[in-house]
N, C-alpha and C positions, 0 to 999 in steps of 0.2 A: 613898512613893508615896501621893497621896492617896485618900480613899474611893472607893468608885465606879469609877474607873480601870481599865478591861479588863487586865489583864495576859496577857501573852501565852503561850501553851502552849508551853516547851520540849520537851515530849514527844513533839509532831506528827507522828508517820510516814508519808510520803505512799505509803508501802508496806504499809499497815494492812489483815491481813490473807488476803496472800498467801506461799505458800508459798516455799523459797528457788529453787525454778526458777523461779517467776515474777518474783521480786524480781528476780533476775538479767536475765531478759529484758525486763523493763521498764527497770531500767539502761541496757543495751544499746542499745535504742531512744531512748531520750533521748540517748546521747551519738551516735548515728545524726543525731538531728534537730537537735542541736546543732554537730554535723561540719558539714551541709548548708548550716548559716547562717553558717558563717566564707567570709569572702572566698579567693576563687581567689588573688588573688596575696599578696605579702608573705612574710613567715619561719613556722616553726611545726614543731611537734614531729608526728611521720607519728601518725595511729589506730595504733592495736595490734589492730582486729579481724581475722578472715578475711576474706581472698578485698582486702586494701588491698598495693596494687603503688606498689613504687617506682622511677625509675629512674634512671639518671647517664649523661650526656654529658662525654663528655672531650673536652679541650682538645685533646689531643694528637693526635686524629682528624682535627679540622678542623685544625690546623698539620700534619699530615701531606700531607692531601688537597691542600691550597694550595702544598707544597714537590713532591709529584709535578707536578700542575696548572704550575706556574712551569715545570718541568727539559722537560715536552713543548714547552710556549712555546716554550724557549728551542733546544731539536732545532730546530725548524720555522728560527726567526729565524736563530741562527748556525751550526749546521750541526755543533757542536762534542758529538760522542756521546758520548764518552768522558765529558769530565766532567759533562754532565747526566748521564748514565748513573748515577754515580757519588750525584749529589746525589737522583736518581729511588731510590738505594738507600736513602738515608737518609731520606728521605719514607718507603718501607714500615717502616723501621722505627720510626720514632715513631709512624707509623699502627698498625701490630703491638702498639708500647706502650699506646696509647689501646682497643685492644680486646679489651687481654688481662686485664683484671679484672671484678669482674662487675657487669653496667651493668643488669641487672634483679632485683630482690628481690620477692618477693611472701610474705606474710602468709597461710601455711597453716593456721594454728590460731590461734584467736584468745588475747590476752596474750601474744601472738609466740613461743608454746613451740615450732613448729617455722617454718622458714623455706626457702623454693627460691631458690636464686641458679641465676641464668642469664647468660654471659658466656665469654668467652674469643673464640680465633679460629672456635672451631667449635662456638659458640651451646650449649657445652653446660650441663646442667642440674644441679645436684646439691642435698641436701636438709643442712641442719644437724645432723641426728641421723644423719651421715657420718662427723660428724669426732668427735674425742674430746681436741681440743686447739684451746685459741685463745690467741694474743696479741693485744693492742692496744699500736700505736706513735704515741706521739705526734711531732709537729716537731722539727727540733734549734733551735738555735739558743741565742740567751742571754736569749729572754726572760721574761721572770719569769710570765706566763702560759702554760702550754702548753698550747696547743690538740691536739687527738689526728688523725694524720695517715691512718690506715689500719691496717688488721685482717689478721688471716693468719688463716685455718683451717687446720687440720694434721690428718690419719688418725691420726698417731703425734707425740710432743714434738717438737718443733723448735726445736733449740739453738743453731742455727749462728750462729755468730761475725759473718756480713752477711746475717744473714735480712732484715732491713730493707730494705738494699740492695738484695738479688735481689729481693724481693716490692715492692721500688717501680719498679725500672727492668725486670722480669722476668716480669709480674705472669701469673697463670694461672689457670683454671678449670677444676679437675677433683677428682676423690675422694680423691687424694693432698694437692694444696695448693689452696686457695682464695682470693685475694685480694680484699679491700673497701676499694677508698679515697674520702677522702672530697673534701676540695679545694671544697667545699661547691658540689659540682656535682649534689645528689641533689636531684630533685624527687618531689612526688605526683603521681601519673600519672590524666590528664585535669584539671588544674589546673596552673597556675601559683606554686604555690607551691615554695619554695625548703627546703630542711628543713637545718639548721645542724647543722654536723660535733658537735658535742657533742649533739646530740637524737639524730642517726646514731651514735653512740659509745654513746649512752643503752641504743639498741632494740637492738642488738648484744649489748650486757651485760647486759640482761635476760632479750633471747633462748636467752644460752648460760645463764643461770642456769635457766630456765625448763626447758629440754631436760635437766636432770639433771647441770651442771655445775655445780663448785665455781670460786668466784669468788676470785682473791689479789689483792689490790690493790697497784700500784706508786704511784712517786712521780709527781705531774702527770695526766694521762688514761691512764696504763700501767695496763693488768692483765692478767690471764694466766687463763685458763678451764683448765679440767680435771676429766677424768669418776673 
């Protein structure tokens, strides 16, 4: 570098200073006012602070609501109760499906160490430092990227042979089992924006790491929490 030539101070700390509660809160704040400038819509990984809510709409609600909606049509038009009756059953039940996992998260502590899920059929609430067992399932299929399809919380291990199964087509919210699936139907709440199942995979496994669980990692998006 030639003479004279300003070289620049690697050493620079724009935190020069301050103590480490302040460093922190200054952080904080910056990534606050940097949150504020990203656009409402598109993809994106959710903040990790307090008091940031997320939530999911299922498909399976509005395919529910449209197959009851159709079976009363069709009472009125042909007269035939039995079998709309019949089809009116199978509307609640995939409406039942659509509202049986938990369709609101919110960000209790910030670095997501604890978490409130809210869902099921009867809105209820439960906290992540509930449970003391998690898996994560990803997709079947054969392809060579596995994307991670939904989460279980467990009270106690759960081993069963079609946990998958029951927690995909079964799904519930309560202190016992917990279900989060993802179908990258999670948005940030008052935004537009969309949050992709592997960023939902991300704050889930960090979250249980955070809350005082040990992390085993599987093959693909699989891992297994435990306290």
């Amino acid at each position: 570098m030639a003479r004279g030539t300003d070289v620049p101070d690697d050493s620079y700390d724009p935190y020069e200073g301050l103590d480490a509660g302040e460093r922190a809160e200054a952080r904080a704040a910056e990534a606050r006012l940097a949150q504020a400038k990203e656009p409402d819509d598109g993809w994106g990984p959710p903040p990790r602070e307090a008091g940031t809510v997320l939530r999911f709409r299922s498909m399976w609600t509005v395919v529910g609501t449209l197959v009851i909606a159709g079976s009363v049509v069709g009472v009125v038009i042909s007269q035939q109760v039995l079998i709309c009756g019949v089809v009116a059953a199978v509307g609640l039940l995939v409406t039942a499906r659509g509202l049986g996992s938990a369709r609101r998260i919110e960000i209790t502590r910030s670095g997501a160490a604890d978490l409130a899920l809210t869902g099921g059929l009867l809105q209820r609430t439960v906290q992540l430092r509930d449970f003391d067992w998690a898996r994560a399932y990803d997709h079947g299929g054969a392809q060579p990227l596995k994307l991670p399809a939904l989460i279980v919380l467990y009270r106690s291990p759960g081993r069963h042979l079609f946990a998958k199964v029951i927690a995909e087509y079964f799904p519930r919210v309560s202190r016992r089992r917990t279900v989060i699936i993802f179908s990258s139907l999670w948005r940030l709440e008052g935004k537009r924006r969309r949050i992709p199942d592997h960023a939902m995979n991300d704050l889930l496994r960090s979250a249980c790491r955070a809350s005082g669980m040990t992390i085993s990692d599987r093959a693909g998006s699989r891992w297994v929490a435990r306290r």
